[in-house]
N, CA, C and O atoms as a Tinker XYZ file with bonds, in Angstrom:
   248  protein
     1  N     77.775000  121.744000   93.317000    73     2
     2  CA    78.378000  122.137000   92.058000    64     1     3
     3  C     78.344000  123.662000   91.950000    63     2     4     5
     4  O     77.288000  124.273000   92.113000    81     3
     5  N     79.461000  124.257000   91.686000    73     3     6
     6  CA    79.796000  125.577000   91.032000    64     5     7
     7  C     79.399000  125.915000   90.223000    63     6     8     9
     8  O     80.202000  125.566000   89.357000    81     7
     9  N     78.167000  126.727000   89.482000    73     7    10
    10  CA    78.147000  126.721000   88.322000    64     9    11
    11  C     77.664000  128.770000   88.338000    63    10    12    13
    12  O     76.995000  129.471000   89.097000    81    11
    13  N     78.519000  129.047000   86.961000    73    11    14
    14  CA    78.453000  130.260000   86.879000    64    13    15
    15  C     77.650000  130.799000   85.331000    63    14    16    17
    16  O     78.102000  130.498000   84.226000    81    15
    17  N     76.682000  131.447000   85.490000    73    15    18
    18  CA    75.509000  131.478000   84.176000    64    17    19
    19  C     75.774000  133.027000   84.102000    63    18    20    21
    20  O     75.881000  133.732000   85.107000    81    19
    21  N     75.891000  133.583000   82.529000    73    19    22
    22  CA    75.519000  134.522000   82.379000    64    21    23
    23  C     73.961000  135.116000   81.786000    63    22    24    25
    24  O     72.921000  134.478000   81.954000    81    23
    25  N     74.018000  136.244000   81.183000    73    23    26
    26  CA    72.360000  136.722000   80.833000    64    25    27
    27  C     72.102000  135.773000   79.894000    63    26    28    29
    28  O     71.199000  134.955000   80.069000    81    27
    29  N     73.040000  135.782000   78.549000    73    27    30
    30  CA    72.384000  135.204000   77.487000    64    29    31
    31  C     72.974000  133.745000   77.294000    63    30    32    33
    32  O     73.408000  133.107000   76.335000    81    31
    33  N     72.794000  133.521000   78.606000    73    31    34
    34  CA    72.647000  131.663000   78.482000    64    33    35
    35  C     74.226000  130.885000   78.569000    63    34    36    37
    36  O     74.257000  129.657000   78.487000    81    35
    37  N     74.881000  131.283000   78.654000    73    35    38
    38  CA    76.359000  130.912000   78.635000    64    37    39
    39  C     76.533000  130.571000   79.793000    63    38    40    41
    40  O     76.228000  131.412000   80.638000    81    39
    41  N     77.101000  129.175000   80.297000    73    39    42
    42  CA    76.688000  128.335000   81.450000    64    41    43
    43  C     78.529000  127.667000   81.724000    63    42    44    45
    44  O     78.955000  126.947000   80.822000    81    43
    45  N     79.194000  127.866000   82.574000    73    43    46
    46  CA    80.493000  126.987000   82.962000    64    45    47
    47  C     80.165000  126.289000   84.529000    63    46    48    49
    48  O     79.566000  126.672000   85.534000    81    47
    49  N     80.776000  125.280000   84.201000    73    47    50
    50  CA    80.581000  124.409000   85.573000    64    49    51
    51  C     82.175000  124.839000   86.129000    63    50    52    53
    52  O     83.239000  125.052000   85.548000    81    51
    53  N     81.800000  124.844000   87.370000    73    51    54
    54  CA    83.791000  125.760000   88.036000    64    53    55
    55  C     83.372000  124.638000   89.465000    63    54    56    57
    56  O     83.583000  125.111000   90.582000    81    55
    57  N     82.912000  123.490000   89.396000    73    55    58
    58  CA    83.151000  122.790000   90.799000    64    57    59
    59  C     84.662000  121.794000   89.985000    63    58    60    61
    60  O     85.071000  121.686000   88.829000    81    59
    61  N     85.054000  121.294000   91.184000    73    59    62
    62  CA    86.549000  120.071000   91.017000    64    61    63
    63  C     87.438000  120.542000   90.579000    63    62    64    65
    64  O     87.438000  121.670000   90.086000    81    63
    65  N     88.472000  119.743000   90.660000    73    63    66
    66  CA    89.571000  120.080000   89.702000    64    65    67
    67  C     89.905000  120.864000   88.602000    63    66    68    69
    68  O     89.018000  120.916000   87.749000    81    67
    69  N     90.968000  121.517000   88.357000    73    67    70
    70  CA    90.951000  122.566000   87.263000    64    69    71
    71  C     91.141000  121.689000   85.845000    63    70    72    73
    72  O     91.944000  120.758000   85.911000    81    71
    73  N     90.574000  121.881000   84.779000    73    71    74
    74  CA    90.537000  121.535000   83.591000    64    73    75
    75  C     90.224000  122.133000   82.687000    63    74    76    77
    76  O     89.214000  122.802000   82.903000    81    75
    77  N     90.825000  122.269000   81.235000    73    75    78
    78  CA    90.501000  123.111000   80.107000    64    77    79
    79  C     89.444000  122.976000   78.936000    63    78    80    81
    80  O     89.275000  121.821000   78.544000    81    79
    81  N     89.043000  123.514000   78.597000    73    79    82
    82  CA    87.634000  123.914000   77.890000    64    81    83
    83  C     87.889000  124.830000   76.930000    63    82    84    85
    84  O     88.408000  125.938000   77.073000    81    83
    85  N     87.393000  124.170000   75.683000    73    83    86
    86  CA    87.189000  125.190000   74.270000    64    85    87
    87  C     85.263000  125.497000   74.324000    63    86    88    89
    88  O     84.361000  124.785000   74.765000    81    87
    89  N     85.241000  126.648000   73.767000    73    87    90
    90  CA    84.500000  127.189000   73.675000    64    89    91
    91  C     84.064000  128.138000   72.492000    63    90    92    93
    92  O     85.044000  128.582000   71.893000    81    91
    93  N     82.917000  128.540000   72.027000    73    91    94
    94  CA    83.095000  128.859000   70.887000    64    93    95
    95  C     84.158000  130.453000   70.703000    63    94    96    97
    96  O     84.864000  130.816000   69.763000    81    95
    97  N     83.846000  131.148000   72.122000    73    95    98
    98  CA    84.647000  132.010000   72.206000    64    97    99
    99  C     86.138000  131.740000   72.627000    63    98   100   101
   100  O     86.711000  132.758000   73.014000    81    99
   101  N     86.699000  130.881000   72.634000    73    99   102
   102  CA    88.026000  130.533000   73.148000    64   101   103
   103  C     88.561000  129.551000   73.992000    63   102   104   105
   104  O     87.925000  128.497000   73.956000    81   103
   105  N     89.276000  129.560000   74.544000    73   103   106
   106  CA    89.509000  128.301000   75.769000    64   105   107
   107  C     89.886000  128.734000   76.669000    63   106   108   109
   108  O     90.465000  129.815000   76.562000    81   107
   109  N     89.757000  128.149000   77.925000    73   107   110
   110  CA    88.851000  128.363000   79.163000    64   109   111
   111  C     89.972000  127.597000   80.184000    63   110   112   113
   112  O     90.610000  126.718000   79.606000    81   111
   113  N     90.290000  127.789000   81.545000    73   111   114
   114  CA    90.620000  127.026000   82.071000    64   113   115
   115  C     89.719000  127.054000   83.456000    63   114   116   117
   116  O     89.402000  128.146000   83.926000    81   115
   117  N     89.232000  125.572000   84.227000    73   115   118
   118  CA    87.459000  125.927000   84.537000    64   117   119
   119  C     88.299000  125.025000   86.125000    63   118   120   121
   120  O     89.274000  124.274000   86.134000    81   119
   121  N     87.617000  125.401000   87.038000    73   119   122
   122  CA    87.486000  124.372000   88.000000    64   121   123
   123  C     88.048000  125.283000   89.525000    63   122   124   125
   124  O     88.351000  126.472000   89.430000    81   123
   125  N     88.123000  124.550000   90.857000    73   123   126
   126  CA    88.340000  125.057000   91.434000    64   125   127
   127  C     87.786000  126.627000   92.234000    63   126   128   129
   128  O     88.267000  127.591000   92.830000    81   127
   129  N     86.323000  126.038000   91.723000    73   127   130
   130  CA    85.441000  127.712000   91.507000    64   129   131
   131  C     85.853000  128.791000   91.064000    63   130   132   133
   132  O     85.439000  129.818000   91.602000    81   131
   133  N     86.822000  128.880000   89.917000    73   131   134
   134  CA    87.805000  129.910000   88.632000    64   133   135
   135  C     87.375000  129.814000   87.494000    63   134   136   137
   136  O     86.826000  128.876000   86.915000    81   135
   137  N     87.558000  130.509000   87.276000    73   135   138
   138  CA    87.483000  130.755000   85.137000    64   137   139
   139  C     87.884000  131.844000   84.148000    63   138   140   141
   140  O     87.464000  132.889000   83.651000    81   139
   141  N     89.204000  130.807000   84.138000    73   139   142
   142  CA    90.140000  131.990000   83.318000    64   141   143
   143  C     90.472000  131.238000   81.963000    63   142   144   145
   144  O     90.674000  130.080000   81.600000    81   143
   145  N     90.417000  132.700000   81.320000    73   143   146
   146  CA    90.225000  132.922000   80.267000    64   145   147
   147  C     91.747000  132.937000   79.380000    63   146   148   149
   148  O     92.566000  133.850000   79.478000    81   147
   149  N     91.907000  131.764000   78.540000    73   147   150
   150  CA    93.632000  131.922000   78.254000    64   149   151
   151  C     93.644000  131.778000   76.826000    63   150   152   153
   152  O     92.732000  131.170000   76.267000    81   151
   153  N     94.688000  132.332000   76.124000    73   151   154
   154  CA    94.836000  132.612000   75.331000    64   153   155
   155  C     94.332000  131.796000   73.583000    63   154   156   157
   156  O     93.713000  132.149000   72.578000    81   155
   157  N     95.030000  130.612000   74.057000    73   155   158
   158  CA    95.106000  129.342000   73.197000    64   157   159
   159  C     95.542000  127.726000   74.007000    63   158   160   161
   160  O     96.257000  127.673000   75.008000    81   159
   161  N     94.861000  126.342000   73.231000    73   159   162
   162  CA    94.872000  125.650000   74.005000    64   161   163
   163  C     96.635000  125.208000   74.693000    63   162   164   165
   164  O     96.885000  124.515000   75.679000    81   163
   165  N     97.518000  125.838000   73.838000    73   163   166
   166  CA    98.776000  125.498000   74.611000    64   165   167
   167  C     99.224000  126.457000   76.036000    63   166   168   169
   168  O    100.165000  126.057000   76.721000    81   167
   169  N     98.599000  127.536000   76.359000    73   167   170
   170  CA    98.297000  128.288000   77.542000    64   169   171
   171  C     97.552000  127.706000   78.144000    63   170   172   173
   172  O     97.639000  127.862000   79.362000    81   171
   173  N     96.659000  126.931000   77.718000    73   171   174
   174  CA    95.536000  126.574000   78.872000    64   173   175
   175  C     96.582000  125.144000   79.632000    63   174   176   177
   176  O     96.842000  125.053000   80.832000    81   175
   177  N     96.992000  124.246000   78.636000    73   175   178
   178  CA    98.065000  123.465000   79.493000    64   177   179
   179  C     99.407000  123.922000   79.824000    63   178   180   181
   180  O    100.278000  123.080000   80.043000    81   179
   181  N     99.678000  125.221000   79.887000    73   179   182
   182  CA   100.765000  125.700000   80.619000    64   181   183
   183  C    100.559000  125.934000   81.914000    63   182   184   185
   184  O    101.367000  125.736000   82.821000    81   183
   185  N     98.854000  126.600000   82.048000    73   183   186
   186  CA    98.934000  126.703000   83.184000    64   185   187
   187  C     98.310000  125.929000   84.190000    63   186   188   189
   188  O     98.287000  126.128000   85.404000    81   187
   189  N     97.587000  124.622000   83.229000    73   187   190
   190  CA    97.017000  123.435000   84.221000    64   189   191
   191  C     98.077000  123.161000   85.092000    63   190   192   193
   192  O     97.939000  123.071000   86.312000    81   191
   193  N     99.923000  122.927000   84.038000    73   191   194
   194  CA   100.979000  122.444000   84.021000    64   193   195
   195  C    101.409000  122.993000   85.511000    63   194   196   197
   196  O    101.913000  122.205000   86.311000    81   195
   197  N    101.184000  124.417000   85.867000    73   195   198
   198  CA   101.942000  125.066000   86.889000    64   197   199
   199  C    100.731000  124.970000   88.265000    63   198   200   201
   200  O    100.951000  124.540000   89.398000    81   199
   201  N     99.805000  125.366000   87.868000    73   199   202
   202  CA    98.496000  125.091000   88.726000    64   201   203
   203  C     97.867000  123.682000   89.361000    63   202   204   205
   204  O     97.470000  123.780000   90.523000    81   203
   205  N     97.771000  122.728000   88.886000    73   203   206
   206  CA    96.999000  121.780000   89.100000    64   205   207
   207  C     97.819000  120.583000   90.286000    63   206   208   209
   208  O     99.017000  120.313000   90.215000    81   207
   209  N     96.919000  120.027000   91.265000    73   207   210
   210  CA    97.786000  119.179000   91.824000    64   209   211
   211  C     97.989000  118.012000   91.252000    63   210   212   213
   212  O     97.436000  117.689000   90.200000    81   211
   213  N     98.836000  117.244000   91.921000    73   211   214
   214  CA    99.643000  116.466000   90.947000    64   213   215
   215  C     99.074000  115.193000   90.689000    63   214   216   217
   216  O     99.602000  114.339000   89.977000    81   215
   217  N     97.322000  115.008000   91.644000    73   215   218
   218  CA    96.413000  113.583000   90.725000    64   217   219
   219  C     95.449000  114.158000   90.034000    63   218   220   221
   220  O     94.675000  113.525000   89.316000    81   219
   221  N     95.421000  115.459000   90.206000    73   219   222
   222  CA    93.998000  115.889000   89.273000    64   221   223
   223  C     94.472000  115.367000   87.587000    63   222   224   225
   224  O     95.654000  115.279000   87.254000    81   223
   225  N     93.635000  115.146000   86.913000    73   223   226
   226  CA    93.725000  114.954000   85.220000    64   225   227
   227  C     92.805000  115.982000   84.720000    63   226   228   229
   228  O     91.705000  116.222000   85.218000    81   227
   229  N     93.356000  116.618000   83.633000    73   227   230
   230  CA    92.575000  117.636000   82.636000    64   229   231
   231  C     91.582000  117.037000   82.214000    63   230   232   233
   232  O     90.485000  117.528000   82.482000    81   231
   233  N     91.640000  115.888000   81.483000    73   231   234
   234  CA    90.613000  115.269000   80.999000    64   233   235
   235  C     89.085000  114.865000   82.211000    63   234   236   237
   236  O     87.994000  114.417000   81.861000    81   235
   237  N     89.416000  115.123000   83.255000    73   235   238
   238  CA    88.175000  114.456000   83.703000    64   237   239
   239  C     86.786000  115.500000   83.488000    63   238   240   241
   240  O     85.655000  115.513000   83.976000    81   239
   241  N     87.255000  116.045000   82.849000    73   239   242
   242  CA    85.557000  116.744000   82.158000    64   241   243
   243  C     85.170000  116.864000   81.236000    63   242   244   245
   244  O     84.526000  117.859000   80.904000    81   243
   245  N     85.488000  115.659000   80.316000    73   243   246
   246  CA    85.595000  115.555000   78.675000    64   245   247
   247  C     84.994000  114.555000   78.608000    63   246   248
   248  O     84.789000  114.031000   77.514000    81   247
């Protein structure tokens, strides 16, 4: 597992498939050992939309 920790405790898992994530600071698009940072949750499925292969599901980290 991928997992990327900062100082004050802020923890994202970036192993599997790419999938989106709210957060208290924003939403997230996580996986694929990445983590980008997008605007709002209709960006985050724009770019699952263009990015992701075509059996991965967003949901599998919910």
């Amino acid at each position: 597992m991928a997992t990327l920790r900062f100082l004050e405790g802020e923890e994202f898992d970036l192993s599997g498939f790419l999938w989106k994530e709210h957060r208290i600071d924003g939403w997230y698009v996580l996986g694929e050992n990445r983590m980008i940072p997008v605007k709002d949750e209709q960006a985050a499925d724009e770019y699952l939309k263009e990015h992701s292969q075509p059996s991965a599901s967003e949901d599998s980290h919910q």
